[in-house]
mmJSON file of the N, C-alpha and C atoms, coordinates in Angstrom:
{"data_MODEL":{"atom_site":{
"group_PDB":["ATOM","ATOM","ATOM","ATOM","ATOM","ATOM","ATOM","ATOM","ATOM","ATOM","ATOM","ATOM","ATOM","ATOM","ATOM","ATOM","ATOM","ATOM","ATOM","ATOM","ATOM","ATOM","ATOM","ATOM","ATOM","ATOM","ATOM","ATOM","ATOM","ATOM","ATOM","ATOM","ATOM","ATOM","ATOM","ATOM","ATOM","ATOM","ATOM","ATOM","ATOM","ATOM","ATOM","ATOM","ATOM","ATOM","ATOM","ATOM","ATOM","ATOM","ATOM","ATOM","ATOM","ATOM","ATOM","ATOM","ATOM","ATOM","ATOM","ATOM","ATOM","ATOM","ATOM","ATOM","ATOM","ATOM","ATOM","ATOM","ATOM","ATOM","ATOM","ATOM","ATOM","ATOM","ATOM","ATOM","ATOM","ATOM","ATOM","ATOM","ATOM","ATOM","ATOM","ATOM","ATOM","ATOM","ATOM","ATOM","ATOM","ATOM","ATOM","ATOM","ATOM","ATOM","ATOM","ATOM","ATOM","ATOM","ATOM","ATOM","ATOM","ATOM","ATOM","ATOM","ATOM","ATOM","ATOM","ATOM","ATOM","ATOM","ATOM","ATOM","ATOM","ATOM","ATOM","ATOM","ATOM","ATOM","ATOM","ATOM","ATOM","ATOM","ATOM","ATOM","ATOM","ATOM","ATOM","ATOM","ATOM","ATOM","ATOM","ATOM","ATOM","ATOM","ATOM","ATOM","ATOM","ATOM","ATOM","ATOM","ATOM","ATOM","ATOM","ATOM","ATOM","ATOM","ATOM","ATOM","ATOM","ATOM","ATOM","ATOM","ATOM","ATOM","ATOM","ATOM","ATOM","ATOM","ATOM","ATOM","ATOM","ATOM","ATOM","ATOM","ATOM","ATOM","ATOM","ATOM","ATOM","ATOM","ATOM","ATOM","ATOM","ATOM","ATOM","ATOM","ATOM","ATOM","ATOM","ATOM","ATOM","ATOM","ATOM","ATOM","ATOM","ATOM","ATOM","ATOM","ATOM","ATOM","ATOM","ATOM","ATOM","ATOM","ATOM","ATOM","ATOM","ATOM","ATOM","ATOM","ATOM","ATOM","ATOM","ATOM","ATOM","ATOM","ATOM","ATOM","ATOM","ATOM","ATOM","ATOM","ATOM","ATOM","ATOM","ATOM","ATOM","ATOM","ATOM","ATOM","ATOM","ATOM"],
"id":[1,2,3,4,5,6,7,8,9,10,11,12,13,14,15,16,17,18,19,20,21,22,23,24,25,26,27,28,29,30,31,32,33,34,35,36,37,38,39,40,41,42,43,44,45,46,47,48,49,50,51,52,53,54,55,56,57,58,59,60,61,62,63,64,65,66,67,68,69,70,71,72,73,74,75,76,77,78,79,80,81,82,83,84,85,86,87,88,89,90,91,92,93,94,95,96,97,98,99,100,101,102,103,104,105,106,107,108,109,110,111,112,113,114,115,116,117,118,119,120,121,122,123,124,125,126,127,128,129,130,131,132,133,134,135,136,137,138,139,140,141,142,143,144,145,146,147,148,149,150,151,152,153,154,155,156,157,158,159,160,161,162,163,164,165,166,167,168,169,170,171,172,173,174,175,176,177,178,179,180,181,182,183,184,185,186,187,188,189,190,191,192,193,194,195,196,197,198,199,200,201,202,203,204,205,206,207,208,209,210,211,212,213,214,215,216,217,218,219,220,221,222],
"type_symbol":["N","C","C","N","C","C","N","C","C","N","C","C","N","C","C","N","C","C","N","C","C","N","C","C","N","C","C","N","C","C","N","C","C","N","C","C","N","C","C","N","C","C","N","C","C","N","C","C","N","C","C","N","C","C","N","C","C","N","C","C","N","C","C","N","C","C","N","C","C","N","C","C","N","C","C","N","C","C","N","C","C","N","C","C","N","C","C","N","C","C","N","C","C","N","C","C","N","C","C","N","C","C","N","C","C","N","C","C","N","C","C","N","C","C","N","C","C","N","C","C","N","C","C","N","C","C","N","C","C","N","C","C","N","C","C","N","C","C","N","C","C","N","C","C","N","C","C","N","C","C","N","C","C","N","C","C","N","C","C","N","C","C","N","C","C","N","C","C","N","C","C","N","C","C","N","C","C","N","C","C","N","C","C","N","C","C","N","C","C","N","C","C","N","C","C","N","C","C","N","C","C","N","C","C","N","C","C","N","C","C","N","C","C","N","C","C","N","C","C","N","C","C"],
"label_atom_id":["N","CA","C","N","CA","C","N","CA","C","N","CA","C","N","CA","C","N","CA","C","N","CA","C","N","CA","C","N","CA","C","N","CA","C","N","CA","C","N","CA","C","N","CA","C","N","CA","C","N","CA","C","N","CA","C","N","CA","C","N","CA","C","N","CA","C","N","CA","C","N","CA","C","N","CA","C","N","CA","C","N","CA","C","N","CA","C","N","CA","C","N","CA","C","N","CA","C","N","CA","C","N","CA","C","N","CA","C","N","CA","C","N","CA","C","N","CA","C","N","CA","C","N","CA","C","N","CA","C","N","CA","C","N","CA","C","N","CA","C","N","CA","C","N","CA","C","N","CA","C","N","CA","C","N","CA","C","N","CA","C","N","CA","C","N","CA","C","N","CA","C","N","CA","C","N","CA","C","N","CA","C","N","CA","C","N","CA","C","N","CA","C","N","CA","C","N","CA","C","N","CA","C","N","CA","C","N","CA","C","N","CA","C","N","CA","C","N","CA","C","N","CA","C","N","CA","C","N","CA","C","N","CA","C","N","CA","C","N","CA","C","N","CA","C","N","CA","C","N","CA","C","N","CA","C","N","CA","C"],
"label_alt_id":[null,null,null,null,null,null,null,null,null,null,null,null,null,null,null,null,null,null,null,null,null,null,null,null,null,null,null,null,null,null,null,null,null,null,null,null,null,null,null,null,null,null,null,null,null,null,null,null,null,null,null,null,null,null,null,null,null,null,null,null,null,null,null,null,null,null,null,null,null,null,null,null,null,null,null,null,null,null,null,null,null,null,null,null,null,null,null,null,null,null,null,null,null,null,null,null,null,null,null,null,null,null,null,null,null,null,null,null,null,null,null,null,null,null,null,null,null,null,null,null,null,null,null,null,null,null,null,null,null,null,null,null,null,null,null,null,null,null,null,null,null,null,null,null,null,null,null,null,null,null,null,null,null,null,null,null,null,null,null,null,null,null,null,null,null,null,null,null,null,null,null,null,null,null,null,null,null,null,null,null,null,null,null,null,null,null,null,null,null,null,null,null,null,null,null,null,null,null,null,null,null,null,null,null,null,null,null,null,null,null,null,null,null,null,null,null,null,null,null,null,null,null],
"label_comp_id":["UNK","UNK","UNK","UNK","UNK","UNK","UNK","UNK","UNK","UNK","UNK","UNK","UNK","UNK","UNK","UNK","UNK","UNK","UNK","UNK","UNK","UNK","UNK","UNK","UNK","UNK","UNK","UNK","UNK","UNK","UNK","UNK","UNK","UNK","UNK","UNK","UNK","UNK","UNK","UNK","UNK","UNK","UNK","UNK","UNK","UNK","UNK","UNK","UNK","UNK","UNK","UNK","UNK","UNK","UNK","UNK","UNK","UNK","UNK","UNK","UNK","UNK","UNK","UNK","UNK","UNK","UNK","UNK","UNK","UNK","UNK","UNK","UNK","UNK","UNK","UNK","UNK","UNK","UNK","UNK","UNK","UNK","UNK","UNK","UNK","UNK","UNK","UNK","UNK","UNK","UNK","UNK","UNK","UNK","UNK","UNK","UNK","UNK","UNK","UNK","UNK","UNK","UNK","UNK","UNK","UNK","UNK","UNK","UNK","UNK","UNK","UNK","UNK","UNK","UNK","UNK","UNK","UNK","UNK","UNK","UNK","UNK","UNK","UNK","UNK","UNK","UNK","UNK","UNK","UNK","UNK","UNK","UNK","UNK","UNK","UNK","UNK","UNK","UNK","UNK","UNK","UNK","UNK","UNK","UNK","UNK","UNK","UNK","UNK","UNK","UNK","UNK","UNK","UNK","UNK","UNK","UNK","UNK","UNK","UNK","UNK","UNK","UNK","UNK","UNK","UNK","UNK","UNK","UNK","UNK","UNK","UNK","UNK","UNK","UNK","UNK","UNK","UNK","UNK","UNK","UNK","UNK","UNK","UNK","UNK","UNK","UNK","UNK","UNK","UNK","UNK","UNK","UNK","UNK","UNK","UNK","UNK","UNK","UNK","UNK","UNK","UNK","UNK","UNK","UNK","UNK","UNK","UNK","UNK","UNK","UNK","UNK","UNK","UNK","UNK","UNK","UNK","UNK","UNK","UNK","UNK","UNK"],
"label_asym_id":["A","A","A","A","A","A","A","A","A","A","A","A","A","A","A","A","A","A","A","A","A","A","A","A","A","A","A","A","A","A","A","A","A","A","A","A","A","A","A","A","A","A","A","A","A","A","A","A","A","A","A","A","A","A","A","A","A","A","A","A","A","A","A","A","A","A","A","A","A","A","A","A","A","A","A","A","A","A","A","A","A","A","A","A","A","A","A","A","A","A","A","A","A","A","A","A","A","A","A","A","A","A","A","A","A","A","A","A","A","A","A","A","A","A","A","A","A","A","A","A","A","A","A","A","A","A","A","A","A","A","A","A","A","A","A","A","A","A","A","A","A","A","A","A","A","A","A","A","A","A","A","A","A","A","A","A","A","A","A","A","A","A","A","A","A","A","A","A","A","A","A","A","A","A","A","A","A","A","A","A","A","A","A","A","A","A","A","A","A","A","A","A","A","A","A","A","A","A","A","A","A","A","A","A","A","A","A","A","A","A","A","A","A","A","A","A","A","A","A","A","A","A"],
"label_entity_id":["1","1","1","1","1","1","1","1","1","1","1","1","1","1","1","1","1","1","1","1","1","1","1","1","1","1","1","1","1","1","1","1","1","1","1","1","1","1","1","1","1","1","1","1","1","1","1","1","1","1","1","1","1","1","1","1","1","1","1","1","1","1","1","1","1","1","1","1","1","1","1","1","1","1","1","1","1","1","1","1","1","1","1","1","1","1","1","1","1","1","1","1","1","1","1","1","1","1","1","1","1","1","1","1","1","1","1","1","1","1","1","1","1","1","1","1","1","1","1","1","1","1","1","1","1","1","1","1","1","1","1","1","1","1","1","1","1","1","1","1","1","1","1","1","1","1","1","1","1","1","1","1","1","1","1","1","1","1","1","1","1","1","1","1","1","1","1","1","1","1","1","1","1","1","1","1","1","1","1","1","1","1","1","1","1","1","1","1","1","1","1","1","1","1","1","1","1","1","1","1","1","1","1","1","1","1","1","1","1","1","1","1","1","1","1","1","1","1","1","1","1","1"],
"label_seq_id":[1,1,1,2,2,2,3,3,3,4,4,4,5,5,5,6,6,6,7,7,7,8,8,8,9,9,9,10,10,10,11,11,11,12,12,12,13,13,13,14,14,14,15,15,15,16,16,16,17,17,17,18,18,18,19,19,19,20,20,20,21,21,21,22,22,22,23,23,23,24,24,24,25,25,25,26,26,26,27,27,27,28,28,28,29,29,29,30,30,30,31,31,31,32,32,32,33,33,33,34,34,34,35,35,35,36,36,36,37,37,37,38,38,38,39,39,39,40,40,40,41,41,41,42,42,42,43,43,43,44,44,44,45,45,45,46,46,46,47,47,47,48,48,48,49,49,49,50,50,50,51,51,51,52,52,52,53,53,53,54,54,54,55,55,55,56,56,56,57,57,57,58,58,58,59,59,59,60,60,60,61,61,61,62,62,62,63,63,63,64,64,64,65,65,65,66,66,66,67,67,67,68,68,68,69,69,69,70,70,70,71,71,71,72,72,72,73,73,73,74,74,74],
"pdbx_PDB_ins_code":[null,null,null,null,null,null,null,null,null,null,null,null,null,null,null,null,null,null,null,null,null,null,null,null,null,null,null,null,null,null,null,null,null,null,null,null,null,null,null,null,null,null,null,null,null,null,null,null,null,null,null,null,null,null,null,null,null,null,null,null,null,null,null,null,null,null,null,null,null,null,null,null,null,null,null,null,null,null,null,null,null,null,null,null,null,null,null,null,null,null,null,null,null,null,null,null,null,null,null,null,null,null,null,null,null,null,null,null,null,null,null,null,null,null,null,null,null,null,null,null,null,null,null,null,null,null,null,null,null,null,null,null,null,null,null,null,null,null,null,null,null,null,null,null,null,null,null,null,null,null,null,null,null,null,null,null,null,null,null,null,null,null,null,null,null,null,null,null,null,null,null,null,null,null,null,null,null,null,null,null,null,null,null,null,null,null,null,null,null,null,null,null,null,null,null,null,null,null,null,null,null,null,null,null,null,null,null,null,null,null,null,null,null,null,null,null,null,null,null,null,null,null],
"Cartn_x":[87.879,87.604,87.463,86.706,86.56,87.023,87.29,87.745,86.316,85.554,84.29,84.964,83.846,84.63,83.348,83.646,82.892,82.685,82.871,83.356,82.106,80.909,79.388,78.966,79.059,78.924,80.095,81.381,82.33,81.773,81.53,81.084,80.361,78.985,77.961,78.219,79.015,79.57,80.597,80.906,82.117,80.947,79.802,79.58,78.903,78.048,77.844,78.68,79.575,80.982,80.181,80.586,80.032,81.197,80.83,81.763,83.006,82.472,82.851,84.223,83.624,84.509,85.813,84.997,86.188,87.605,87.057,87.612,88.87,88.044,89.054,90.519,89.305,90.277,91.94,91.599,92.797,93.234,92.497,93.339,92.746,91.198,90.849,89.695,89.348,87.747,86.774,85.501,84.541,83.716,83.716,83.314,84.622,85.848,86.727,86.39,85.917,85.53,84.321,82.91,82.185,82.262,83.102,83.86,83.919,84.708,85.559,84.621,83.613,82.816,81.802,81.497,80.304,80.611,82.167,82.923,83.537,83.21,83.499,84.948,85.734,87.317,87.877,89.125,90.09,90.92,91.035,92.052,93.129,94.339,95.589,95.853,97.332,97.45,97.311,97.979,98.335,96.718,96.192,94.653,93.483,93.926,93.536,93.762,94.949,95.692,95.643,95.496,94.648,93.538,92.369,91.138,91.122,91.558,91.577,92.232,93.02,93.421,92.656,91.799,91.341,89.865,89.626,88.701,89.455,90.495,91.228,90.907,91.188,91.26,92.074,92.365,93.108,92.355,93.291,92.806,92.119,91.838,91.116,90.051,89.7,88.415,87.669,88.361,87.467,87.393,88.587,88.535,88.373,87.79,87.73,87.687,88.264,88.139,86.333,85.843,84.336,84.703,84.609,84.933,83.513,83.879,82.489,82.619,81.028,80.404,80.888,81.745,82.153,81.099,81.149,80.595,80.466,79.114,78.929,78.579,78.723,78.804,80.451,81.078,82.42,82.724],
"Cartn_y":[89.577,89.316,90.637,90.753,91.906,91.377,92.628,92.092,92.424,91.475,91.506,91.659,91.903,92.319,91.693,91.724,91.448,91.898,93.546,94.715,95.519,95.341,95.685,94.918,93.375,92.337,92.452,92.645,92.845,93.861,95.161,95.974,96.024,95.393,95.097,93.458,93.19,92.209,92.495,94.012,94.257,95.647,95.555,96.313,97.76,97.137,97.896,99.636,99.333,100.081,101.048,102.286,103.248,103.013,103.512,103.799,104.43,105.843,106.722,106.338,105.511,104.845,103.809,103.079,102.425,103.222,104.515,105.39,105.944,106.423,106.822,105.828,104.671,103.832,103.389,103.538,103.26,104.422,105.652,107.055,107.362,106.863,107.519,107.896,108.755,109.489,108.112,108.772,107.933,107.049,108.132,108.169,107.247,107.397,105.925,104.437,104.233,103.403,102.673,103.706,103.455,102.932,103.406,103.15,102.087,101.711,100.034,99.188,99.157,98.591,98.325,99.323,99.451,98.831,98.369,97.747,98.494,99.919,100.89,101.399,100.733,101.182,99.967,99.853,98.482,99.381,98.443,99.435,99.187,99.988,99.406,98.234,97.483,96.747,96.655,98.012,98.477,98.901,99.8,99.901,98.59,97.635,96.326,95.996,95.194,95.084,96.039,97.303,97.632,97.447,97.767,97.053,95.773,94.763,93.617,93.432,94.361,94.288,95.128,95.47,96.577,95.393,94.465,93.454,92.321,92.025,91.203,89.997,90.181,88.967,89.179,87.542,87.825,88.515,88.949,89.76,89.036,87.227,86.254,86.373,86.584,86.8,88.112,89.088,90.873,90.362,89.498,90.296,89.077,88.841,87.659,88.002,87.389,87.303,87.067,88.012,87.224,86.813,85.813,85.566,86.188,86.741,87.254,86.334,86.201,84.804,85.241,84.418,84.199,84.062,85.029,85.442,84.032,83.83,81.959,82.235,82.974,83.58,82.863,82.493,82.418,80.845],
"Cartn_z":[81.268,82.67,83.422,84.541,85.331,86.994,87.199,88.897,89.917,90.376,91.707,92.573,93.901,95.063,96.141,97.285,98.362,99.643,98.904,100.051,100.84,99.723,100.651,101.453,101.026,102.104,103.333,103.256,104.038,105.178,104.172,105.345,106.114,105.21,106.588,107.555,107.436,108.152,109.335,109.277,110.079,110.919,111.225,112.237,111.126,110.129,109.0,108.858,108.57,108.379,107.017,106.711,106.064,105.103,104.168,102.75,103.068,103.926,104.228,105.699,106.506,107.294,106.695,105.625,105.249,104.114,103.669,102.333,104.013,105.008,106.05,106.804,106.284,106.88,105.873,104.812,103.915,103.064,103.723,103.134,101.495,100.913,99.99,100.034,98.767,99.312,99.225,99.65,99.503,98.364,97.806,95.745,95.045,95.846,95.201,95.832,97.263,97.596,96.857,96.587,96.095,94.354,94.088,92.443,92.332,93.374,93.619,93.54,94.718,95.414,94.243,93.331,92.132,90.806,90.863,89.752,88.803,89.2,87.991,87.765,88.845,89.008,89.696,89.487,89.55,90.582,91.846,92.538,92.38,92.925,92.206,93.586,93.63,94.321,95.49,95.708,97.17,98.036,96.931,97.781,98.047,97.26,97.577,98.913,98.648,100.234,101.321,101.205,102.292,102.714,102.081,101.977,102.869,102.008,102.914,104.146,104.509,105.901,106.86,106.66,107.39,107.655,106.71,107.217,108.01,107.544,108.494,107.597,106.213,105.273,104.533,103.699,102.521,101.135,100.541,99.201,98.362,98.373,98.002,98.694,99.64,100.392,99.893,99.736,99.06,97.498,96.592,95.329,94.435,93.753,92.77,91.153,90.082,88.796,88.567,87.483,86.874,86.136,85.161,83.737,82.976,81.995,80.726,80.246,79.246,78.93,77.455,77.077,75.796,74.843,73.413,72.513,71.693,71.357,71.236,69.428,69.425,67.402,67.024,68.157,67.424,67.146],
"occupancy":[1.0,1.0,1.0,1.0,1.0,1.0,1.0,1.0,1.0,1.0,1.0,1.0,1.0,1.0,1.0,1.0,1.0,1.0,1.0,1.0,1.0,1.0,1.0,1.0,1.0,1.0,1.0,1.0,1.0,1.0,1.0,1.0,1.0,1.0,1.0,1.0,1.0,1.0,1.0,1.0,1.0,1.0,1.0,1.0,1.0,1.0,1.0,1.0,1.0,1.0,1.0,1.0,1.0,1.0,1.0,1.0,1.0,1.0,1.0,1.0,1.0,1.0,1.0,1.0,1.0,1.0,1.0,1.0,1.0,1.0,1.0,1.0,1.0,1.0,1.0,1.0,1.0,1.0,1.0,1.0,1.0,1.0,1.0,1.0,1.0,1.0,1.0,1.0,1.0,1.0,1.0,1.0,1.0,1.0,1.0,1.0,1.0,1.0,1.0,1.0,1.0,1.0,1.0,1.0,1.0,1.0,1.0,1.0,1.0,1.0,1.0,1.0,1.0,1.0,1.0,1.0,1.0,1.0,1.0,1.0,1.0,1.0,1.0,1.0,1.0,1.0,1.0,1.0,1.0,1.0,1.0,1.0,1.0,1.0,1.0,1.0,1.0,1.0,1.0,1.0,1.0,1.0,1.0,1.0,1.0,1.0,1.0,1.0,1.0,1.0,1.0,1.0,1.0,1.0,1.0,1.0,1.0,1.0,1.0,1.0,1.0,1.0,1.0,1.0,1.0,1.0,1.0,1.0,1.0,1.0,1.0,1.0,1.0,1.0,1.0,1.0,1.0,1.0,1.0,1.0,1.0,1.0,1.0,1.0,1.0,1.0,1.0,1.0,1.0,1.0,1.0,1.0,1.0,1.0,1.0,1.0,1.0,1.0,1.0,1.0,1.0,1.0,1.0,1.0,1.0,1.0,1.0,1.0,1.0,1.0,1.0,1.0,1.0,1.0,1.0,1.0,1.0,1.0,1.0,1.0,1.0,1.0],
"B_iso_or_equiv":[0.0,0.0,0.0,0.0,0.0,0.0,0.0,0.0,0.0,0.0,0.0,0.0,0.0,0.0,0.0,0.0,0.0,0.0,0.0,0.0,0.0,0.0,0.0,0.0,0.0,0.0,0.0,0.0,0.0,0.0,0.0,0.0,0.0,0.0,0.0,0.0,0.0,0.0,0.0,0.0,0.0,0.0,0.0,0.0,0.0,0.0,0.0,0.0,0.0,0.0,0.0,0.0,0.0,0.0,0.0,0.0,0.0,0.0,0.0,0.0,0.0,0.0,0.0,0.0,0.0,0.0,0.0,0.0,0.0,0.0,0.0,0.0,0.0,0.0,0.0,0.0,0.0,0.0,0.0,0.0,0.0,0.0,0.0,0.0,0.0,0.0,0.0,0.0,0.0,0.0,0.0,0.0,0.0,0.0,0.0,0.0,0.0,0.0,0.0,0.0,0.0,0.0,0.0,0.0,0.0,0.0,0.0,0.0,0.0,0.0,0.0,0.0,0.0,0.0,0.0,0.0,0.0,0.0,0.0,0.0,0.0,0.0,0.0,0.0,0.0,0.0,0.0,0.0,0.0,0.0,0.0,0.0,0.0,0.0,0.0,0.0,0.0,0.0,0.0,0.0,0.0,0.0,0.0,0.0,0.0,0.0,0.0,0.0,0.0,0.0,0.0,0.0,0.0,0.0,0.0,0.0,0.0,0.0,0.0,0.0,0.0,0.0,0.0,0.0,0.0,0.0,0.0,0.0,0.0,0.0,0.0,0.0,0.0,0.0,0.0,0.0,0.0,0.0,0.0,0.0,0.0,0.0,0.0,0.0,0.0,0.0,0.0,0.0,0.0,0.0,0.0,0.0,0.0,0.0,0.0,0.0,0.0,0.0,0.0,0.0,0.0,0.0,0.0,0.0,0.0,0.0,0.0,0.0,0.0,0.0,0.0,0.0,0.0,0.0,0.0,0.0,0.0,0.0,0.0,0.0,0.0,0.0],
"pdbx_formal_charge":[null,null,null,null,null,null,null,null,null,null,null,null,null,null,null,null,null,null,null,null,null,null,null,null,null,null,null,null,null,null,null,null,null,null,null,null,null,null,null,null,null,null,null,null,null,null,null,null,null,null,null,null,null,null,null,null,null,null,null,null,null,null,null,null,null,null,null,null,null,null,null,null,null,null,null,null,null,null,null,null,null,null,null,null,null,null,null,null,null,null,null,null,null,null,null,null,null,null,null,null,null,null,null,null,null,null,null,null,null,null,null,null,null,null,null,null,null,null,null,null,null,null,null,null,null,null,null,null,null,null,null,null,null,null,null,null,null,null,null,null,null,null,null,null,null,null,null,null,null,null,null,null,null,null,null,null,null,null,null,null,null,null,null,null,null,null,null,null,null,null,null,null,null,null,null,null,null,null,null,null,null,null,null,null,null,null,null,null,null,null,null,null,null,null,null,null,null,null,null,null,null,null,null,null,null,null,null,null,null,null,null,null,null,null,null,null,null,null,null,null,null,null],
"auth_seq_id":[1,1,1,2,2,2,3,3,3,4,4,4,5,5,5,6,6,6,7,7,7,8,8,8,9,9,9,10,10,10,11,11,11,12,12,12,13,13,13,14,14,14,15,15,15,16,16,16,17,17,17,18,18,18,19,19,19,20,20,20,21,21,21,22,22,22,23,23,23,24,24,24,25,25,25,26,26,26,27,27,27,28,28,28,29,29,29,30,30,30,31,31,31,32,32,32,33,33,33,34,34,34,35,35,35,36,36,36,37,37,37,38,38,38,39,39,39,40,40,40,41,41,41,42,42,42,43,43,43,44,44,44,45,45,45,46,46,46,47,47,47,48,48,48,49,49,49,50,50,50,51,51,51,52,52,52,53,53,53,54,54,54,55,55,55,56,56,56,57,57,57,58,58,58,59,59,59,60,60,60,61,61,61,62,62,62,63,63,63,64,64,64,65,65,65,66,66,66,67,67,67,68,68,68,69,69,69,70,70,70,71,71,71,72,72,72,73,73,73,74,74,74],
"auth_comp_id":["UNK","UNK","UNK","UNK","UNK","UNK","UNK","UNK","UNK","UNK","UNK","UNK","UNK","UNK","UNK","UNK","UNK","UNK","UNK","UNK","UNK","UNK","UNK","UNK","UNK","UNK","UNK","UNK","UNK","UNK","UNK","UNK","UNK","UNK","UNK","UNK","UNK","UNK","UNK","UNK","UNK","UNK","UNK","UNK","UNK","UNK","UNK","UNK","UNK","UNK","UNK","UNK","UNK","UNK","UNK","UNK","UNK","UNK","UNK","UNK","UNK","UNK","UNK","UNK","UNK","UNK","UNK","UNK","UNK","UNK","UNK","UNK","UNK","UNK","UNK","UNK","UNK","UNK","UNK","UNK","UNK","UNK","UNK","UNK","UNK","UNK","UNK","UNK","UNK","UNK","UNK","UNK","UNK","UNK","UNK","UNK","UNK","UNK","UNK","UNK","UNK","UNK","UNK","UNK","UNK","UNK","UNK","UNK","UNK","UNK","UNK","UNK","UNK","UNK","UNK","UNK","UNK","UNK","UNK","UNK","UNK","UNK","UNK","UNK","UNK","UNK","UNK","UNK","UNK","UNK","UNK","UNK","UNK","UNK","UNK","UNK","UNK","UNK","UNK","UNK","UNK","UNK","UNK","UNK","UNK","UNK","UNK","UNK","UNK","UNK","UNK","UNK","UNK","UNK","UNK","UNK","UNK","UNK","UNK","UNK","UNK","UNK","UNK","UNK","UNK","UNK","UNK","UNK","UNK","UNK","UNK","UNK","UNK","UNK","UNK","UNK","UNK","UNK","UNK","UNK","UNK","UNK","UNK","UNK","UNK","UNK","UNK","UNK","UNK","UNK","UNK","UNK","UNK","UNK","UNK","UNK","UNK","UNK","UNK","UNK","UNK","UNK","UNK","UNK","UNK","UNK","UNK","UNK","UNK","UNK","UNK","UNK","UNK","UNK","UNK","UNK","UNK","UNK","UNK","UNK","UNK","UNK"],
"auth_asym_id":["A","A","A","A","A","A","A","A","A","A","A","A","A","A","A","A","A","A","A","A","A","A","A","A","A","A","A","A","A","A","A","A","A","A","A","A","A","A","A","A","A","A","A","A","A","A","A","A","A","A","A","A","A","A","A","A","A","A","A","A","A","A","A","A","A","A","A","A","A","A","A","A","A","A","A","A","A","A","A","A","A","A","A","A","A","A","A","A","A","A","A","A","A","A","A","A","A","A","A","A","A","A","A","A","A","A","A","A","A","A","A","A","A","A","A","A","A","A","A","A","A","A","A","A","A","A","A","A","A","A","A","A","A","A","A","A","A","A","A","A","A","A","A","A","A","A","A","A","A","A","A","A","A","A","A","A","A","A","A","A","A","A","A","A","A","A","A","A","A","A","A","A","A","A","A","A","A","A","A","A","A","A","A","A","A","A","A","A","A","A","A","A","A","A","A","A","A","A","A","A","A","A","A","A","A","A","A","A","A","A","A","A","A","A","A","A","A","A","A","A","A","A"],
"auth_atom_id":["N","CA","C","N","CA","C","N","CA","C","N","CA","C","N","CA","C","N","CA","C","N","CA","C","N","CA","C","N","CA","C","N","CA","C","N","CA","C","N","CA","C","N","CA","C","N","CA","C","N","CA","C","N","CA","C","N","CA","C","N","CA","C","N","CA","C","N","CA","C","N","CA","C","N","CA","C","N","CA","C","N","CA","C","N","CA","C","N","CA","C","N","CA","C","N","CA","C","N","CA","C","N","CA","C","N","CA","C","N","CA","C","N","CA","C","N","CA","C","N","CA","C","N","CA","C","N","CA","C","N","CA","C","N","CA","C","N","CA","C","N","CA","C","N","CA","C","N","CA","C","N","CA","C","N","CA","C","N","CA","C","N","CA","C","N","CA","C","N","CA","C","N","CA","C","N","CA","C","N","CA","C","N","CA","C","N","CA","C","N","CA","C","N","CA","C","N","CA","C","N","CA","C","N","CA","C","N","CA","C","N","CA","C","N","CA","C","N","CA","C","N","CA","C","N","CA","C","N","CA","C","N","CA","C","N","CA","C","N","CA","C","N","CA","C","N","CA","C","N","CA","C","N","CA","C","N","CA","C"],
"pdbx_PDB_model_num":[1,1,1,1,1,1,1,1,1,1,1,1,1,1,1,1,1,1,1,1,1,1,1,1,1,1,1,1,1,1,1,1,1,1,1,1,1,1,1,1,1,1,1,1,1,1,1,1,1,1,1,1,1,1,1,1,1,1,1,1,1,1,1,1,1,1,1,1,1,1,1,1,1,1,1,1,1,1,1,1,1,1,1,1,1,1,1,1,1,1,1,1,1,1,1,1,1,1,1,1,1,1,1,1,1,1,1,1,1,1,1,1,1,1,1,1,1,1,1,1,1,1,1,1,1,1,1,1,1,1,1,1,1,1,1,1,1,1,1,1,1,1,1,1,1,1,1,1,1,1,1,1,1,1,1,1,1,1,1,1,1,1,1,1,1,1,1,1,1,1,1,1,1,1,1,1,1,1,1,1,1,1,1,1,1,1,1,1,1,1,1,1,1,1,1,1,1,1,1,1,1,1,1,1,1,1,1,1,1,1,1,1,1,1,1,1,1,1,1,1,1,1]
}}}
């Protein structure tokens, strides 16, 4: 499983908010926001829950499970 997110839609939903605005807003660089946001990094808990408070949602609203499509050879 991988963790999605709904933090580019978030941002341009909140007054198209910059990468760079939201990395300020919860105290990390930008290139970690973009990480997150690109799937390429899992944030830890705590930078989650910030995230989502800074949209004014729950952490069910930014972060969802994908399931991968099970290998059908098996």
């Amino acid at each position: 499983m991988e963790l999605g997110n709904y933090i580019r839609k978030l941002r341009f939903e909140n007054g198209e908010m910059t990468q760079q605005e939201l990395a300020d807003a919860v105290g990390v660089t930008r290139v970690t926001i973009y990480s997150v946001e690109s799937g390429r990094f899992v944030p830890s808990c705590l930078l989650a829950m910030k995230i989502a408070r800074v949209f004014g949602v729950s952490f069910d609203d930014v972060f969802y499970l994908k399931e991968e499509e099970q290998d059908e050879s098996r």
